[in-house]
VEXDO-452880 format. One record per residue (C-alpha): y, z, x; residue in one letter. Coordinates in steps of 0.1 Angstrom, whole numbers, padded with zeros to 4 digits, always signed. Layout:
BEGIN
YZXA/...
//
This chain:
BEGIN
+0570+2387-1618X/+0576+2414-1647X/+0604+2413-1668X/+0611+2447-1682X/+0642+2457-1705X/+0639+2493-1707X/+0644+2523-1679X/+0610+2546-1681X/+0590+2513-1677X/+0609+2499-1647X/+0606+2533-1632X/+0571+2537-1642X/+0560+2505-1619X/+0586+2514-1595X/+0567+2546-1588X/+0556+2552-1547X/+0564+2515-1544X/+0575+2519-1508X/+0606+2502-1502X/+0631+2484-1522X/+0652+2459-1522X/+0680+2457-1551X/+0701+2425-1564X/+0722+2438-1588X/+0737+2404-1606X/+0751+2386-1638X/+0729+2362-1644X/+0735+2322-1642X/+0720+2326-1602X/+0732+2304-1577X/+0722+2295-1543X/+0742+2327-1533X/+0720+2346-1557X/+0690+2332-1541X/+0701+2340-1507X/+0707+2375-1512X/+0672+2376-1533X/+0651+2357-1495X/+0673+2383-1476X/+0660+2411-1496X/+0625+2401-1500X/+0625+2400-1460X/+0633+2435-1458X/+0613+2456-1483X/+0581+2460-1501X/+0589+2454-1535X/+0623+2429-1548X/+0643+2442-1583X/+0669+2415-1598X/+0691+2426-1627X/+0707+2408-1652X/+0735+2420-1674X/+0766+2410-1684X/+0784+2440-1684X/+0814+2443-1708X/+0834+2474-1694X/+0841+2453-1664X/+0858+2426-1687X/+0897+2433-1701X/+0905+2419-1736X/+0911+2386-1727X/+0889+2374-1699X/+0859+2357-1706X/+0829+2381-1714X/+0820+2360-1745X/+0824+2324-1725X/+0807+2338-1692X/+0780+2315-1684X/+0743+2326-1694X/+0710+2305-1692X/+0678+2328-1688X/+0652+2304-1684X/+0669+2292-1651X/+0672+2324-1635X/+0641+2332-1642X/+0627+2303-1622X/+0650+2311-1593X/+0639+2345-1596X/+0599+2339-1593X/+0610+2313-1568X/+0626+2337-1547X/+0595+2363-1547X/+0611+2390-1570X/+0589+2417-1582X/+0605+2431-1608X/+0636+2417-1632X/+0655+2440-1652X/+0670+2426-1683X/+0688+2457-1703X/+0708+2455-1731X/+0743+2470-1739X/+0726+2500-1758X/+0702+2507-1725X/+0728+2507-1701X/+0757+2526-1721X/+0734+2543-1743X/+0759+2575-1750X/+0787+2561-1731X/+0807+2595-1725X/+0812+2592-1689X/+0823+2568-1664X/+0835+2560-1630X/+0868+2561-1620X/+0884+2540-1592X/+0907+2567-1576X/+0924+2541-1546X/+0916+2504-1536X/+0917+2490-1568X/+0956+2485-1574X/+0956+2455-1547X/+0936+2420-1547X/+0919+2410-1581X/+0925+2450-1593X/+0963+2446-1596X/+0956+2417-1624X/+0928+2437-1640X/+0930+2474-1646X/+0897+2493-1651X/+0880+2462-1639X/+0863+2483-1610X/+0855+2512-1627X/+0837+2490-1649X/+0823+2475-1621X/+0814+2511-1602X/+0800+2525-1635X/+0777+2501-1641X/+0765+2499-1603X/+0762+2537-1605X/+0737+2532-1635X/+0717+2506-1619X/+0715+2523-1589X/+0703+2559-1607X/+0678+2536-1626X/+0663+2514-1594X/+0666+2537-1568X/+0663+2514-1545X/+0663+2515-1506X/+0688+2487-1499X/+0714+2472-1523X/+0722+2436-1512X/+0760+2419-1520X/+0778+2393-1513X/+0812+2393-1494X/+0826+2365-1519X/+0834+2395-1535X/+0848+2419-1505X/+0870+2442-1526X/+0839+2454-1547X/+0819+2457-1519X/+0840+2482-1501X/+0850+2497-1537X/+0807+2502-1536X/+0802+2513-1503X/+0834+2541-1505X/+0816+2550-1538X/+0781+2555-1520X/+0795+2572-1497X/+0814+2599-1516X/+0785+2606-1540X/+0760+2608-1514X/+0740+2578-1526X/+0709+2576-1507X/+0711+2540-1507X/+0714+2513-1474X/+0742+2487-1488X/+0740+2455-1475X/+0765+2435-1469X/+0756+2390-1474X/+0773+2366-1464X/+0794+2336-1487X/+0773+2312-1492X/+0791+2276-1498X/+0787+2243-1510X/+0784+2214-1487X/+0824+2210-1490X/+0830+2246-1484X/+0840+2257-1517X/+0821+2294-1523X/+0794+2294-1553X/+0803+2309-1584X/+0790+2310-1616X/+0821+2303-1629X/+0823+2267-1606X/+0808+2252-1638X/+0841+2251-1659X/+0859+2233-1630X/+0868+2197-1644X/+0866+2169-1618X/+0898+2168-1606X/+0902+2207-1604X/+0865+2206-1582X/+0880+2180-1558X/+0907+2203-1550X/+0886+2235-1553X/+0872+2233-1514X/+0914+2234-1499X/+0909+2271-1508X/+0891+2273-1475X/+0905+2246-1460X/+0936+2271-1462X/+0917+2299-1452X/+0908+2279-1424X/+0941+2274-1412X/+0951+2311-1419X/+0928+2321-1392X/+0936+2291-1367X/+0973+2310-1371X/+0961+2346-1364X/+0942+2332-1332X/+0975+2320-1316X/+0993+2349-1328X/+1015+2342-1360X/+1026+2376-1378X/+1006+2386-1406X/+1032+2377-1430X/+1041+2345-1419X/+1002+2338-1425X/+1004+2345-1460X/+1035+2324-1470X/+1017+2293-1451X/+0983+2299-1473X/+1009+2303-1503X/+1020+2269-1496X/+0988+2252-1488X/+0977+2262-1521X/+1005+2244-1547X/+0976+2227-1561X/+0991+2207-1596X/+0981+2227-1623X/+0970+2260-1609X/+0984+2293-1606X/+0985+2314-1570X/+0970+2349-1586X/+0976+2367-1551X/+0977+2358-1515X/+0972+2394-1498X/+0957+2409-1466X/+0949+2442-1463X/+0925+2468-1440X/+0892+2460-1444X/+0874+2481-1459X/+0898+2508-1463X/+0917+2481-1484X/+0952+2496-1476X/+0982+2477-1459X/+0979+2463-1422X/+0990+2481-1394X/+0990+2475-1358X/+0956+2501-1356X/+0939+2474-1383X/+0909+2461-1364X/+0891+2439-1396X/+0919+2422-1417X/+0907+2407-1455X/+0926+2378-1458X/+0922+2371-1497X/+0931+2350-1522X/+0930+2339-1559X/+0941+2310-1580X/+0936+2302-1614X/+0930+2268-1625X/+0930+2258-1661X/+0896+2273-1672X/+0883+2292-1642X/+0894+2316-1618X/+0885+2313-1581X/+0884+2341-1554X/+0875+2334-1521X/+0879+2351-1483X/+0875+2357-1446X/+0871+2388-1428X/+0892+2385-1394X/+0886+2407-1366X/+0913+2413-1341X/+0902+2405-1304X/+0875+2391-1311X/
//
């Protein structure tokens, strides 16, 4: 494996390298990581992982400085995993002018966008430089994160990105609670009542089998998850992935949710098909 910071080198060695497969990430990997990194090194030639901690995704007072970081790890999981190539830029590679960026023009006032303006066009900004620099043939994300995957896809789409986005599954603990870098800042009480996020889940989409409205949905997940000492950030479910309200034509409903405990924030969903 070759670690490479700048964009002419990576591009150099990525020269008529047949096809590849792109992990775009933050660093401090995960078994979710790793499982997007086996899927991707399944499917292509050559395996890129990035690395970077990118600040225009972060408002003023969330936790760019405290977001966890250990590069010595990843770079064991990485080689584990079979990558090829990881990409480790700096600030001044990726934004080295910084006179133009992306801008979210719908999706992003629902979910984890209507707490944190300009987050996704942070977010699409710096995908849209990682693609330009990779190139790759297929991006790989997780669905922890639905909303920016369907914020990446609409962008791909409209800029005629010649790029196959792949859509991974959640990947959980044994207790169900989904893998995030920030699971690490849980204390022990808040990480015992972590995995009743999807327990509620769970019972959301027992509800939606035998018919309960929509709404009626969300005011039982509110209630199943008055854990002491955390705040409910949003309960929603919109279209998925035009991310707009339900209707009766909605055929895939996101049934999200957040909730912030005292030193981490914790997202989590399931995609719900109708019929099926």
């Amino acid at each position: 494996m070759k670690i490479i910071e700048d964009v002419q080198t990576l591009r150099e060695h990525l020269a008529g390298a047949g096809s590849i497969g792109f992990v775009p990430t933050m660093g401090f990997l995960h078994e979710g990581h790793a499982s997007l990194l086996k899927q991707a090194r399944q499917e292509n030639d050559v395996v890129v992982l990035s690395i970077f901690v990118n600040p225009t995704q972060f408002g003023p007072n969330e936790d760019l400085d405290r977001y966890p970081r250990d590069a010595e790890r990843d770079q064991k999981i990485a080689e584990a995993e079979g990558v090829d190539y990881l990409f480790y830029p700096t600030n001044e590679t990726m934004y080295p002018l910084d006179m133009a960026r992306v801008t979210v023009r719908s999706g992003d006032d629902v979910l984890c966008g209507a707490s944190r303006p300009g987050h996704f066009d942070g977010v699409l900004t710096v995908v849209s430089k990682l693609l330009n620099v990779v190139r790759p043939t297929r991006a790989y994300f997780g669905l922890k994160d639905a909303q920016q995957l369907a914020l990446i896809e609409a962008y791909v789409a409209d800029y005629f990105v010649p790029v196959e986005i792949v859509r991974c599954p959640i990947i959980r603990e044994a207790d169900g609670l989904a893998k995030s870098s920030r699971n690490v800042y849980l204390s022990e009480t808040e990480r015992a009542q972590a995995p009743g996020i999807q327990q509620a889940l769970q019972q959301a989409k027992q509800a939606l089998d035998q018919g309960v409205p929509v709404e009626t949905v969300l005011e039982q997940t509110r209630e199943a998850l008055q854990f002491e000492g955390t705040t409910i950030d949003y309960v929603e479910a919109v279209d998925y992935p035009s991310l707009r309200p339900v209707t009766e034509q909605t055929t895939t409903i996101l049934l999200a949710v957040a909730v912030q405990f005292a030193s981490a924030r914790l997202i989590d969903n399931l995609l719900y098909t109708r019929g099926a």
